[in-house]
C-alpha positions as CSV (number, residue, x, y, z in Angstrom):
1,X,3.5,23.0,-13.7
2,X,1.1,20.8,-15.1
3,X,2.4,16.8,-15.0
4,X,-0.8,15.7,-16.7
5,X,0.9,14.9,-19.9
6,X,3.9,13.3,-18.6
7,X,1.7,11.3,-16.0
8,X,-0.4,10.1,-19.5
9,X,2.7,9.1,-21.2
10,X,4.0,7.3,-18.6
11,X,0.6,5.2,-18.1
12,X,0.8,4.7,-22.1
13,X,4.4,3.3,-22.0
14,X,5.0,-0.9,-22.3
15,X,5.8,-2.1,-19.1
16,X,8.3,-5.1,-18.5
17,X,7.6,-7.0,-15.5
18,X,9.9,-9.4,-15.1
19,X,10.2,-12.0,-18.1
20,X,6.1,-11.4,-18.3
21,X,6.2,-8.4,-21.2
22,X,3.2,-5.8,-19.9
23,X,0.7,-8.1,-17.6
24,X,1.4,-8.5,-13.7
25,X,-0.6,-11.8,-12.8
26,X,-3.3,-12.6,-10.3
27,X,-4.5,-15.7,-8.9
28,X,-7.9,-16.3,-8.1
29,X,-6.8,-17.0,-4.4
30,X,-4.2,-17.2,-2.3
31,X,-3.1,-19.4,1.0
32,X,-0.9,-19.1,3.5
33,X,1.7,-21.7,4.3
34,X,2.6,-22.4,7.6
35,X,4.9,-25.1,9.7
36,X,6.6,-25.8,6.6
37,X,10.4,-27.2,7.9
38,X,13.6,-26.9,5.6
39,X,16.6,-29.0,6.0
40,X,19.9,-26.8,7.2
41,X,23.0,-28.0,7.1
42,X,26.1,-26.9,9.3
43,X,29.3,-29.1,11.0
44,X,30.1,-32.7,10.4
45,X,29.3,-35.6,12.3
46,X,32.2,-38.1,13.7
47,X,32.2,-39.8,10.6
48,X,32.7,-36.6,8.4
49,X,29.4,-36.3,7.2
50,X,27.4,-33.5,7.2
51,X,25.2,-32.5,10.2
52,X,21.7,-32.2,9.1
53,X,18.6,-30.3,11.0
54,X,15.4,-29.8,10.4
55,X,14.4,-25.8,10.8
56,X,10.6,-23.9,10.4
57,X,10.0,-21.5,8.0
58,X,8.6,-18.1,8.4
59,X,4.8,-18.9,7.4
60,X,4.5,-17.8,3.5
61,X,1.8,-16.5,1.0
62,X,1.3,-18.5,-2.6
63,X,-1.0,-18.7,-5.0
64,X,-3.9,-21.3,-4.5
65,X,-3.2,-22.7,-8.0
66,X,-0.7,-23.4,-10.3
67,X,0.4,-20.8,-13.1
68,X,-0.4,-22.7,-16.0
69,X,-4.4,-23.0,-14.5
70,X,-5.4,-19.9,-17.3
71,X,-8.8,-20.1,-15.6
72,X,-7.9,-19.3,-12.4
73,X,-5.4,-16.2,-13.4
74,X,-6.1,-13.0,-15.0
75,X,-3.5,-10.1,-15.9
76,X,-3.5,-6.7,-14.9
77,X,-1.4,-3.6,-16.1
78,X,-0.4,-2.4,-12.5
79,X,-0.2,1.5,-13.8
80,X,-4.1,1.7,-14.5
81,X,-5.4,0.5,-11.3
82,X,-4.8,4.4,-10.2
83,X,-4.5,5.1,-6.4
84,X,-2.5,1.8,-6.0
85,X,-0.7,3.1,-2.9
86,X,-3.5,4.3,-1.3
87,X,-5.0,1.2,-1.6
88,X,-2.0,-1.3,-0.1
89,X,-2.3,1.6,3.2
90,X,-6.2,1.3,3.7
91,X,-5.6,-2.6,3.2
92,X,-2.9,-2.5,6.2
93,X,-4.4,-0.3,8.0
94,X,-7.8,-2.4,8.5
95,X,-6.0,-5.5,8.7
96,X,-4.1,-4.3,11.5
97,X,-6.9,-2.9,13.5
98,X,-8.6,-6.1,13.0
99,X,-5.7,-8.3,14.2
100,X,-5.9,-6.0,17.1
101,X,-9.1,-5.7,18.2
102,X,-9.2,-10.5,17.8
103,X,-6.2,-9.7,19.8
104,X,-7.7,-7.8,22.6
105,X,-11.0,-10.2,22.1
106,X,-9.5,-13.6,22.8
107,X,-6.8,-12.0,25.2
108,X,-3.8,-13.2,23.4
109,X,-1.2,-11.3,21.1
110,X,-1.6,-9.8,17.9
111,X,-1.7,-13.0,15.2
112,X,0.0,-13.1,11.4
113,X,-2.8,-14.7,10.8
114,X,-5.7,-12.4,11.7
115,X,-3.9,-9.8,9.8
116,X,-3.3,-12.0,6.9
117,X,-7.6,-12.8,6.6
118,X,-7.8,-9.3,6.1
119,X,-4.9,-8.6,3.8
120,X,-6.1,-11.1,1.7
121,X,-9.8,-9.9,1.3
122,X,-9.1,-6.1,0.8
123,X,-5.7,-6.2,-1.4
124,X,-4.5,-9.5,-2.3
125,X,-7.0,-11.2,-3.6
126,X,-7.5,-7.7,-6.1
127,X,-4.0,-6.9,-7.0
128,X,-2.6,-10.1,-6.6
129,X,1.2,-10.3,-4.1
130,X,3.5,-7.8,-3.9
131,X,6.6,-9.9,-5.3
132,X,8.7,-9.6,-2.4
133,X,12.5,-11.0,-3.0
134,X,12.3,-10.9,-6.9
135,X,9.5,-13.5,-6.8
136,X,7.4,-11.5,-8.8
137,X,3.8,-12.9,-8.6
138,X,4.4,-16.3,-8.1
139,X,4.9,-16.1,-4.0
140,X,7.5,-18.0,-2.1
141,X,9.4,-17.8,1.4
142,X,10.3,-14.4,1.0
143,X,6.6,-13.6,1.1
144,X,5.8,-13.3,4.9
145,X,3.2,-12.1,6.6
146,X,6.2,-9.9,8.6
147,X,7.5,-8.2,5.4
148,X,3.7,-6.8,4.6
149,X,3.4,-5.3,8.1
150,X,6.9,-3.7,7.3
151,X,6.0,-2.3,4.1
152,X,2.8,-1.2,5.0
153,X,3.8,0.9,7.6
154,X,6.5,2.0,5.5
155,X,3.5,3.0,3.0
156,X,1.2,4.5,6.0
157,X,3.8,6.5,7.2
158,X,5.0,8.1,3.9
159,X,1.0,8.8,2.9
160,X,0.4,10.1,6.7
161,X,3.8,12.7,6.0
162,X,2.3,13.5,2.5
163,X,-0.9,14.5,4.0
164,X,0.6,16.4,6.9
165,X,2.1,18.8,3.8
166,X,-1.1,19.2,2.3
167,X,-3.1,20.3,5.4
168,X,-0.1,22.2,6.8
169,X,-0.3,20.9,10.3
170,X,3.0,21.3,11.7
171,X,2.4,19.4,14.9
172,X,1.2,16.3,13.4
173,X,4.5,16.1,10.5
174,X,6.5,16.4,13.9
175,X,4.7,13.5,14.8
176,X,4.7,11.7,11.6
177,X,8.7,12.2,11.2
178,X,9.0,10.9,14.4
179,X,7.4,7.1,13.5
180,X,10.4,5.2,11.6
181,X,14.1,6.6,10.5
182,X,14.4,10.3,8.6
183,X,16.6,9.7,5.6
184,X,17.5,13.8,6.3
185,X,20.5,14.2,7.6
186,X,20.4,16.5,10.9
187,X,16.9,18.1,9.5
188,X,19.3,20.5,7.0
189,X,19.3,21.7,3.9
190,X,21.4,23.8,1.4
191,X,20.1,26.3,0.0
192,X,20.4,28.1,-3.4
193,X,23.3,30.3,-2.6
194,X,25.2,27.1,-0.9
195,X,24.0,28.0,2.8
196,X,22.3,25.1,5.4
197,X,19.8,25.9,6.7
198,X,17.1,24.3,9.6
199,X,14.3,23.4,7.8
200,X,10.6,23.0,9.4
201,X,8.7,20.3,9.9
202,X,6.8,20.5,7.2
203,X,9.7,20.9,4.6
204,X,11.2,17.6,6.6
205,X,8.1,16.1,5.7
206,X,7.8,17.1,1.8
207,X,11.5,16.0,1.8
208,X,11.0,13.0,3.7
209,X,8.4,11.9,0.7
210,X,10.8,12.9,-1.8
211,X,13.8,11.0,-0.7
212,X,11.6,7.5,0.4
213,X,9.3,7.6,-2.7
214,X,12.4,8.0,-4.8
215,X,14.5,5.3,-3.0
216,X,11.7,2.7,-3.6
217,X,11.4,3.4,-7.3
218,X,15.1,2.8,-7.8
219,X,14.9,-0.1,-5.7
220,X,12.0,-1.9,-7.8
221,X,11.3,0.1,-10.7
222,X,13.5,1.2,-14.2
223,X,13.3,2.7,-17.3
224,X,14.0,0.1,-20.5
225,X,13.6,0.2,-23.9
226,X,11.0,-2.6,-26.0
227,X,12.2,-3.4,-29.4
228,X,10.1,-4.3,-32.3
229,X,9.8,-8.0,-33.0
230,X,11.4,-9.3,-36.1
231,X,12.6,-6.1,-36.8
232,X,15.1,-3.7,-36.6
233,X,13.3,-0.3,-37.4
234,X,13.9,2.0,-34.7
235,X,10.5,3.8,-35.0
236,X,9.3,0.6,-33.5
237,X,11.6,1.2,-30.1
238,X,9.8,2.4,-27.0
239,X,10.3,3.5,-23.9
240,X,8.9,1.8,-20.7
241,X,9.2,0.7,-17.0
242,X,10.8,-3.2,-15.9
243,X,9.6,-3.9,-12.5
244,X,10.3,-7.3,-10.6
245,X,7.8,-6.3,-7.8
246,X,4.1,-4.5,-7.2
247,X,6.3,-1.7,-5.1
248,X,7.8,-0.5,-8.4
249,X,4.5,0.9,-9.9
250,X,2.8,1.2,-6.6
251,X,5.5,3.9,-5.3
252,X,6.2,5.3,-9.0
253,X,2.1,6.4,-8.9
254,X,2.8,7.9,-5.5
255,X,5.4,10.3,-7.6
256,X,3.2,11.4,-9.9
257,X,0.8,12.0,-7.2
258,X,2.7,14.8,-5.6
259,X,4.3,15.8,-8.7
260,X,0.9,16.6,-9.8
261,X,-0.3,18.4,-6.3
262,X,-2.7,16.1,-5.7
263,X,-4.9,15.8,-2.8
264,X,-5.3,12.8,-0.4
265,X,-8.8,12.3,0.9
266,X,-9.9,10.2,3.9
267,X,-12.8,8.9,5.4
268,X,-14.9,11.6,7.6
269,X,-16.5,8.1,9.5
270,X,-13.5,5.9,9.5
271,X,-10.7,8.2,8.6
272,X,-9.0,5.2,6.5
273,X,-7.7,6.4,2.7
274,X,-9.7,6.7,0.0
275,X,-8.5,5.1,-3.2
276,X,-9.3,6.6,-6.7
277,X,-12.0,9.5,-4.7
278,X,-14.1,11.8,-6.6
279,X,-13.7,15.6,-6.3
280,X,-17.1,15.7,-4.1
281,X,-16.5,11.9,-2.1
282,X,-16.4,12.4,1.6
283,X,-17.1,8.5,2.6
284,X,-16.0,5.5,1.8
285,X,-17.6,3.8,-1.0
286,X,-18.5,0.5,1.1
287,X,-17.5,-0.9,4.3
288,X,-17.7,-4.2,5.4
289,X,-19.2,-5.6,2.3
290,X,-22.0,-2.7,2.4
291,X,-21.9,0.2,0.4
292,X,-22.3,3.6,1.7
293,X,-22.0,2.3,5.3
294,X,-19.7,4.9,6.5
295,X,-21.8,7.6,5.1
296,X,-24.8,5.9,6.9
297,X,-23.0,5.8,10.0
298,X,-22.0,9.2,10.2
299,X,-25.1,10.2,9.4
300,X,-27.2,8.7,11.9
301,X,-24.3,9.1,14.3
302,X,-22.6,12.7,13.6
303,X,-25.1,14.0,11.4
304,X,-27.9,16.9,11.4
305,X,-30.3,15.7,9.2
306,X,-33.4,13.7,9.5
307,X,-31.3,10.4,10.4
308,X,-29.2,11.9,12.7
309,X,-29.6,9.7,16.2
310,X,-28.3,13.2,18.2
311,X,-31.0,15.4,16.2
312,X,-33.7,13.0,16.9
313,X,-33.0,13.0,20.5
314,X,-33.6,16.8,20.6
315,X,-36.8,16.3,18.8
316,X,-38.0,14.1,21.6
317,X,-36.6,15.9,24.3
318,X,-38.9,19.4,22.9
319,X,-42.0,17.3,22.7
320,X,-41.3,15.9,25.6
321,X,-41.6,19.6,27.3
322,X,-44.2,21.0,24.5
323,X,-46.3,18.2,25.9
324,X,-46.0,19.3,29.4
């Protein structure tokens, strides 16, 4: 079935996010808060009044300026910045190997904060927070460093699943099902004629993606209807999405994704996801602030051609002994 035209009229629709009509803000920057202290309150003193107690905070992300600084926001329709998904997994998945590898470094454990530098620079700072707790874009304690770990691997795990469907390898959906909690229910499923039946790794996988995908989308995304202003003419109503967090549009593209069949490429140098790739794009389309870098790498590295460091080994190795 082609989902081409449903995918278009979906894009086309008004979305609602929040009490922000069709934008999803981003700040120029972002910080993270740390150390901040709240005041808790619990039992009375001798005298009857209220205990009081000073308690630390979780450290926080928020924007680096205030909302009503228009030159240091811009808006963004979440739905056209295709491969959105894709993009929050790469983002973890760098920022966690980076925490790790400062970790190992300095001899100490992994930090928030070396996974929040990263973060920051490869999603953030582009698609602005992900509105954790109904904050929308505007941050707040419910934004923590801890909740973006969770959610990305949430996120890596459903994409690794996906791709384990694509490329049919049994062995790695077994171990892809085996990271995190199956929403399937003893690995069953009825069939047509009202039989269970044990279904395969693979089929766990696929449903796996099914279930998750959809249980995020009801969770941050629904269907509404915008009414005309100053007017009651119904050919002015239309149907769109309300979303109080980037998740909502972020896991409804990841629907349309397999609804439409299509594939998920990654790196053939650094084997992270590729966001948005082209039907003949094998590489990344820059690494570490350099473009092409993977595809340099694996050239000189990998590679047969003229840059290959293994080929031009061989070449001095035969005139080496034609020289003899």
């Amino acid at each position: 079935m082609d989902w081409s035209e449903e995918i278009r009229q979906a894009r086309d629709a008004p979305l609602v996010p929040g009490d922000w009509q069709g934008v999803w803000r981003v700040c120029e920057s972002y910080r993270l808060v740390e150390n901040e202290e709240v005041e808790k309150y619990g039992g009375l003193d001798r005298d009857g009044s209220a205990l009081r107690r000073k308690e630390k905070v979780p450290a926080y992300i928020e924007p680096k300026y205030p909302a009503d600084r228009e030159d240091r926001w811009r808006t963004v329709n979440p739905l056209e910045e295709d491969g959105l998904l894709i993009a929050f997994v790469r983002a973890h998945e760098e920022a966690f190997a980076y925490a790790s590898k400062q970790a190992r470094a300095h001899e100490r454990t992994t930090t928030t904060k070396d996974y929040w530098m990263k973060m920051r620079e490869e999603f953030v700072d582009h698609y602005g927070l992900l509105g954790l707790g109904a904050g929308m874009w505007i941050g707040g304690r419910s934004e923590t460093i801890g909740s973006y770990m969770v959610e990305g691997q949430r996120a890596a795990r459903l994409l690794r699943l996906y791709e384990t469907v694509l490329s049919g390898d049994e062995e790695a959906a077994l171990v892809a099902l085996g990271v995190g909690e199956n929403r399937m229910l003893d690995d069953e499923r009825l069939d047509a004629e009202g039989r269970w039946y044990q279904a395969t790794p693979l089929e766990r996988a696929l449903v796996e993606v099914k279930l998750e995908t959809e249980a995020q989308i009801h969770r941050h995304c629904r269907t509404v209807l915008t009414l005309p202003e100053r007017s009651h003419d119904l050919a002015g109503v239309r149907s769109g999405w309300e979303f109080d967090s980037l998740l909502g549009p972020m896991y409804l593209q990841l629907l349309w994704h397999v609804a439409a069949q299509r594939e998920v490429k990654r790196c053939l140098y650094c084997h992270r996801p590729i966001a948005n790739p082209r039907a003949n794009q094998d590489f990344c389309r820059e690494r570490e602030g350099i473009k092409n870098k993977c595809r340099y790498d694996y050239n000189y590295h990998r590679g047969e051609g003229e840059s290959s460091k293994e080929a031009r080994k061989k070449r001095r190795e035969a005139n080496k002994k034609s020289t003899r």
